[in-house]
Structure formats: C-alpha cells, structure tokens
C-alpha positions as MATLAB code, in Angstrom:
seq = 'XXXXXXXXXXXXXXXXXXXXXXXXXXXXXXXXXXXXXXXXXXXXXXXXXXXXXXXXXXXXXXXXXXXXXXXXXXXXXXXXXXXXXXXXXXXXXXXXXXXXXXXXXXXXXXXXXXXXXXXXXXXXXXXXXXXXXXXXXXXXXXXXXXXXXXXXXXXXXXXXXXXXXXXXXXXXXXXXXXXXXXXXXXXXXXXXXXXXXXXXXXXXXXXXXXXXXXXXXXXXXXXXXXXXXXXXXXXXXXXXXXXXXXXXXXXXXXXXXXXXXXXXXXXXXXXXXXXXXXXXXXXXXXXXXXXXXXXXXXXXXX';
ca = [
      14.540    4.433  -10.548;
      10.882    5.305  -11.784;
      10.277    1.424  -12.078;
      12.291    0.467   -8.424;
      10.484    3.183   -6.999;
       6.732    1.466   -8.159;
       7.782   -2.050   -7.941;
       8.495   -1.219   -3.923;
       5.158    0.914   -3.701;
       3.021   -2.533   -5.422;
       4.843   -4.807   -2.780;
       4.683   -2.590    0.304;
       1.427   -3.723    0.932;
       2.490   -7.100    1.470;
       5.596   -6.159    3.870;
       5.265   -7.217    7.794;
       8.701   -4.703    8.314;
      10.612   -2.196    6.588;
      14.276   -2.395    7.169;
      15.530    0.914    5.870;
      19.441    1.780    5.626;
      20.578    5.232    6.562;
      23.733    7.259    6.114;
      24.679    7.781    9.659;
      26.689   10.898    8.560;
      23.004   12.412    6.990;
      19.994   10.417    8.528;
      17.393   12.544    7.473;
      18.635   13.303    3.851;
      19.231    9.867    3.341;
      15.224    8.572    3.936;
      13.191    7.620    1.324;
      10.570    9.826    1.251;
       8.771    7.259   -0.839;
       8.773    4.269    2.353;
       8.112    7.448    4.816;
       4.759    8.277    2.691;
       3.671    4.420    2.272;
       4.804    2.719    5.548;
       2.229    4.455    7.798;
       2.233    2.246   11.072;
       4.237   -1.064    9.584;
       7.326   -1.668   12.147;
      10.325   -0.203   10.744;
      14.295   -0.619   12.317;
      16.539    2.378   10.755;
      19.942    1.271   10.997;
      22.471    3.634   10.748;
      25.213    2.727    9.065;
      28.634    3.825    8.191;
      28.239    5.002   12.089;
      31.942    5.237   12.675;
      32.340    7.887   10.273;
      29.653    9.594   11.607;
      29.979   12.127   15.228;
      28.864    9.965   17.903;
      27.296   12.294   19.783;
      24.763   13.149   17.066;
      23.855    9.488   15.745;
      22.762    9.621   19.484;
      20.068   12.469   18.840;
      18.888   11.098   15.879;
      18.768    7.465   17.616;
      16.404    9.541   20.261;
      14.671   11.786   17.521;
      13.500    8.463   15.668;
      12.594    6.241   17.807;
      10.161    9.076   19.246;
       7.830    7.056   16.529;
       7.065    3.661   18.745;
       7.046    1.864   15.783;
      10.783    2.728   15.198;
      13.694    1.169   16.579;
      17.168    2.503   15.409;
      20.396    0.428   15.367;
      24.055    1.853   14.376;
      26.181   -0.648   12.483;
      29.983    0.031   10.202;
      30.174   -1.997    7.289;
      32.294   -4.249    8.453;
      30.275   -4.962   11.598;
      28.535   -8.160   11.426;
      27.801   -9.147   15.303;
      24.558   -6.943   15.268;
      22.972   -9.556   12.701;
      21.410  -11.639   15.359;
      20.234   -8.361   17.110;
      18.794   -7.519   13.839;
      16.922  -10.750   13.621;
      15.773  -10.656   17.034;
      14.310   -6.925   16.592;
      12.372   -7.816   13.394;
      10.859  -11.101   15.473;
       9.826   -8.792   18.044;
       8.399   -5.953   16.459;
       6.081   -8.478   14.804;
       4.577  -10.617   17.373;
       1.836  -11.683   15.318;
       3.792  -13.873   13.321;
       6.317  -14.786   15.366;
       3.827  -16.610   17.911;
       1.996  -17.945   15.084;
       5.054  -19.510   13.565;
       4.203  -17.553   10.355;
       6.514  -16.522    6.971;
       7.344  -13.029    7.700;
       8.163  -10.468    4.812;
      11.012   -7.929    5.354;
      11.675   -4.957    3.132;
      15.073   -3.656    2.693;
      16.198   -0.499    1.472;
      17.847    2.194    1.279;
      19.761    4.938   -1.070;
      23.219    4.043   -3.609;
      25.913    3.262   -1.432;
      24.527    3.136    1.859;
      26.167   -0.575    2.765;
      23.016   -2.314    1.727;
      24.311   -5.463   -0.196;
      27.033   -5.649    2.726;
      24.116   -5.754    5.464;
      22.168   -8.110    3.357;
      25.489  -10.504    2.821;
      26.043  -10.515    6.777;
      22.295  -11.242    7.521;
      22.327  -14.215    5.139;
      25.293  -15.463    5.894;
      26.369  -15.710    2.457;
      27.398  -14.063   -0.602;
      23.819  -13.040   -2.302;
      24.106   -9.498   -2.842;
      26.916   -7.957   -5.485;
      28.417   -5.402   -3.317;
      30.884   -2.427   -4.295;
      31.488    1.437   -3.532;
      29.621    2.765   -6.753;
      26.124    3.682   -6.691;
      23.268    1.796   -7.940;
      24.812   -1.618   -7.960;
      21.882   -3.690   -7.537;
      19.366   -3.729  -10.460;
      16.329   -5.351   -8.817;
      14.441   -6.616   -6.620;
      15.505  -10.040   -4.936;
      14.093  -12.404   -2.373;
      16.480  -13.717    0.503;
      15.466  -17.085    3.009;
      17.285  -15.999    5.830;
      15.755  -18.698    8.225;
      13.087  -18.762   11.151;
      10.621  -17.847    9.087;
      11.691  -14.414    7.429;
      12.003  -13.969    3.982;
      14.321  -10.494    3.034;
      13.219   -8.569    0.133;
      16.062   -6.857   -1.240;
      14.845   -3.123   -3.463;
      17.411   -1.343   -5.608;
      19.093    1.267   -3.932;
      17.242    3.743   -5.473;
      17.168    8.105   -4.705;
      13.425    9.621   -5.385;
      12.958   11.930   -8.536;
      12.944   15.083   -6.674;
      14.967   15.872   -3.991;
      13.559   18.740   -2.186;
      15.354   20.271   -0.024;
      18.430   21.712   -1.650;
      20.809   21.314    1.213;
      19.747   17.452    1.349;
      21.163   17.715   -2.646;
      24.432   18.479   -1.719;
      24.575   16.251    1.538;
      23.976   13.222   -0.479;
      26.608   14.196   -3.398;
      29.329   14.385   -0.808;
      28.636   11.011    0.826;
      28.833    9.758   -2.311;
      25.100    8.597   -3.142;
      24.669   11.207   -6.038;
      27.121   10.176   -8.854;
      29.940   12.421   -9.590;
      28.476   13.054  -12.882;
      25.062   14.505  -11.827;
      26.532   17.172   -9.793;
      29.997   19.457  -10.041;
      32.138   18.438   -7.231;
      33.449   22.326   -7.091;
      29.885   23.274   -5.570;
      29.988   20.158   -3.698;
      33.559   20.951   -2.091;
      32.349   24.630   -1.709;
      29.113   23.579    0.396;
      31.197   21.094    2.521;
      34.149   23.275    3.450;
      31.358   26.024    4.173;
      30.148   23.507    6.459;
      32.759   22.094    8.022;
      34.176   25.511    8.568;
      30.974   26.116   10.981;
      30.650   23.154   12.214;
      33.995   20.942   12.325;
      36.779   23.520   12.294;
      39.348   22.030   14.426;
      39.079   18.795   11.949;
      40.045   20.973    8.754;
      42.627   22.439   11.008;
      44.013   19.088   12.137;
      43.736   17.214    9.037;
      45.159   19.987    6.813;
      47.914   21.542    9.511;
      46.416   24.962    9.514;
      47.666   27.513   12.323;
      44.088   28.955   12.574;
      41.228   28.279    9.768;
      39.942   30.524    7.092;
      36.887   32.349    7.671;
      35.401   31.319    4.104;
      34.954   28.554    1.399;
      37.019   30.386   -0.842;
      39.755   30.905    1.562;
      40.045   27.335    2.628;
      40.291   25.957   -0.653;
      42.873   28.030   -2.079;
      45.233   27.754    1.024;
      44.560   23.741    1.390;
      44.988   23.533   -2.652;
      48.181   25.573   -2.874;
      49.401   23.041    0.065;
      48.448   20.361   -1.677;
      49.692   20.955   -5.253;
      46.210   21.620   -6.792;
      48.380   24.369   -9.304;
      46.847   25.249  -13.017;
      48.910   27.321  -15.031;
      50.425   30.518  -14.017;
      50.249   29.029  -10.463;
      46.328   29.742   -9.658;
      44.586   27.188   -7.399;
      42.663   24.543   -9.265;
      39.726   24.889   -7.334;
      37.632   21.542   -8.969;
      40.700   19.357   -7.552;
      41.340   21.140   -4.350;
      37.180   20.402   -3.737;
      37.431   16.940   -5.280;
      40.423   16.221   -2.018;
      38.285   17.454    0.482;
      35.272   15.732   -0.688;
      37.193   12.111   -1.467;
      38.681   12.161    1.970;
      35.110   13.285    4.008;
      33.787    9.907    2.357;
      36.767    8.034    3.056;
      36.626    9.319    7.118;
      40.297   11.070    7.021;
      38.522   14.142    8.389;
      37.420   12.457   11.753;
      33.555   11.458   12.832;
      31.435   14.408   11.393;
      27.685   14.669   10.759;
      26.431   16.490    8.071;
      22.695   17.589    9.806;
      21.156   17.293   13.130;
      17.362   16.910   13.927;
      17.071   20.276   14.796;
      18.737   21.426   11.492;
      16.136   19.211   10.048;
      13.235   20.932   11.219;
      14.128   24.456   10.796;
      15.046   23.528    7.127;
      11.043   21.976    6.946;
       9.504   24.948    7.795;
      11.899   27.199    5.102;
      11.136   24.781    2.091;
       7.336   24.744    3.497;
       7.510   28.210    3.019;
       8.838   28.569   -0.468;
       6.287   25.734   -1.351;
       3.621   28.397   -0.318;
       5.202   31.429   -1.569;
       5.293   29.387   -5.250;
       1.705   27.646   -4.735;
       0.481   31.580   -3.832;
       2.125   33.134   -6.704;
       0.954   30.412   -9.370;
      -2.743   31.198   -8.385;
      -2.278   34.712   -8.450;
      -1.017   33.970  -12.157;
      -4.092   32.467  -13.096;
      -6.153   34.713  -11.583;
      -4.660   37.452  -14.006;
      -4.895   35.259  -17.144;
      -8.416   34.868  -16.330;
      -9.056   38.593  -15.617;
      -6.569   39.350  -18.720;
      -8.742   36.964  -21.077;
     -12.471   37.822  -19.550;
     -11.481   41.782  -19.712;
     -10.443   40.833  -24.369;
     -13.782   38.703  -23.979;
     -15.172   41.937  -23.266;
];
C-alpha cells in the first residue's frame, strides 16, 4: 500500500479529475486522506456507492455537506446500477471544460478503499470486463489505464487504505463494512462497537431483524440475548460472544439489518475537533518531555 499510495501521489499531477469511490454507509471514513491532501482544486465526483444499503436520508446530508466544495459533485450508485454511467461521463466532460472544448485526451483518476465496488464501476464505465472484481479486499494489484472513449482515458489505483488511520472510530467503521480484513482486527470488538451503535442509533432495526420485544440497553446485553437465540452456545451453555459479533457484523455488510449509516457530517466534525485535541494534548506533552531532558542533562552538566 506504501508503493500504491506513491505511485498515485507521482501521477496526481498529471490527473484532469479524481473520481473517488465512497462507502455510502461511512462517507467520511472511507476518503483517502492521501487524494484529500494532494487534489487541492482538481474537479473531483464522489460517488457513493453501495447507496442502497446505506439510510437515505443521510447519503442526502452528506450529498449536501460535499458538494459545499464547488469543485465537488456527488453521485449515489448500488453495485449493480449501471444507468448512471453516461451521467458519469457527462459530469467528468463538464467539470473539465477546458478539454472538452478543445477536443483534448482527458486523464481520470479512480479510487477508492478495498471493497468499495471499484472494479464493478470501472467494468460498467467501460463497457467491458477490464477490472477483476470480487468481495475480498485488495483485489486489484496496480495501477491500470482504461480508453473509455470521447477522449477520456480512466486510470484505475489499487484500492488501497492509508498507513494510519486516525480517528479510532473511523477504525472500526471500516472493519465492519468490510474494508479492513478480518484478520487485522477481532471481529468481537468490531461486533461490540456496532451493536453499541446500532443500539443508539438504529434500535428498531436490531429489534426487527432479531424479534426482540424491547432492545437491550447495552453491547453486552444484546449479544448474549441475540447469541443465545441464535445458537452461538460454547460449552456449559455460555454465549460465544466472537460468533454472536461475527452474525451481526456479516449481516450489517450483507444489508439484512435495513439502510443504516454508520456517521453523519455532524458526527464528523465533532469527532475532528476531539482527535485535534489529543493531537495537542500529545504534541504539548512531548515538548514538555524534552524540555526536562534538557533541564535534567544541563542541571548533570553542571
């Protein structure tokens, strides 16, 4: 990911448009803070995708909260949705006039993180099979260029996730949809966060999905009660908790829980300012660590 991740930074450059894939479920997690950093003013269309999992309502702030940028233009699409390709098209034509007047090759960027739907976009747009598609992470292993016709070329990136992932909370929204491999990441604490979340947030869809007369109050609670209905029994009849978390995760990815969003704009913002804080708190305590070595060593100098 290293190498993706400075292969896209040498080309970027280069790029007329940035076409940049996001979860619809977790828009904000699921930028690359890499293309946020480098982009600066180049015309970018976030297109949300997986948008039918995702609560309509919200995708519609987002939609709104983005496109506050004017060189932003948001678009929702499903994977198997391939009628918004000419729309696609059209938007990248129009957010660079320049080259579109002057009948000029036009080079468009494509990314986004593991298995966001990329290869599936890219497929639709091309009208062909040039893209290995699949529902495991980190499929494609570089970077590819794609004639799609009038003019634009499509330069495919690896979906790739940046080497430090900041905000915690971001962490565990991108292990549940899936773009964080099982591996890297227990999928107890990953059911825990959820079903702390959806408990806030989506109660009546735990209740509906699971056939609960009212819903627990905790993480904890909800697990063992949905485990022990579902069979999730270790010996001496305890809850397996890692396969009671592993159900609710498997079947938030695979939409059996209804539309749900994992983070709203505002959510967003007030999570900024916390990990902006505990940046300073750290970057205040580290020089107030030097400053005692150096008092420490002058004062044995002495």
């Amino acid at each position: 990911m290293h190498k993706a991740i400075r292969e896209m930074t040498s080309i970027l450059p280069d790029v007329d448009l940035v076409i940049e894939l996001l979860d619809a479920r977790l828009p904000a997690s699921s930028q690359n803070p890499v293309i946020a950093k480098l982009r600066l003013n180049k015309p970018c269309i976030k297109i949300l995708s997986k948008s039918d999992l995702a609560d309509p309502e919200t995708t519609l702030r987002w939609q709104a909260y983005f496109e506050q940028d004017a060189s932003v233009k948001t678009l929702q699409t499903t994977l198997d949705q391939n009628d918004k390709v000419q729309r696609i098209i059209r938007l990248c034509r129009a957010l660079v006039p320049s080259k579109d007047k002057a009948h000029r090759g036009m080079l468009v960027m494509i990314a986004g993180i593991p298995n966001v739907g990329k290869s599936t976009l890219i497929n639709a747009l091309a009208g062909r099979k040039v893209a290995k598609t699949g529902n495991e992470p980190a499929i494609t292993k570089g970077q590819q260029r794609i004639k799609l016709g009038e003019g634009i070329m499509l330069l495919d990136t690896p979906g790739i996730l940046w080497p430090k992932i900041e905000n915690e909370n971001s962490g565990y929204r991108l292990a549940a949809s899936g773009a964080i491999k099982d591996t890297a990441m227990g999928i107890d604490d990953v059911g825990f966060y959820l079903a702390d979340y959806l408990i806030r947030h989506y109660p009546a869809a735990l209740r509906d999905r699971y056939d609960l007369a009212s819903v627990p109050a905790t993480e904890l609670e909800f697990l063992e009660l949905m485990g022990s209905r579902r069979g999730c029994l270790s010996a001496g009849g305890r809850v397996d908790l890692e396969k009671a978390s592993a159900i609710l995760v498997n079947e938030f990815r695979a939409g059996m829980l209804g539309a749900i969003t994992l983070e709203t704009p505002e959510m967003m913002l007030q999570e900024e300012v916390i990990i902006a804080q505990q940046k300073q708190t750290k970057a205040d305590r580290d020089a107030q660590r030097k400053r005692n070595f150096r008092s420490g060593r002058d004062d044995a100098v002495q």
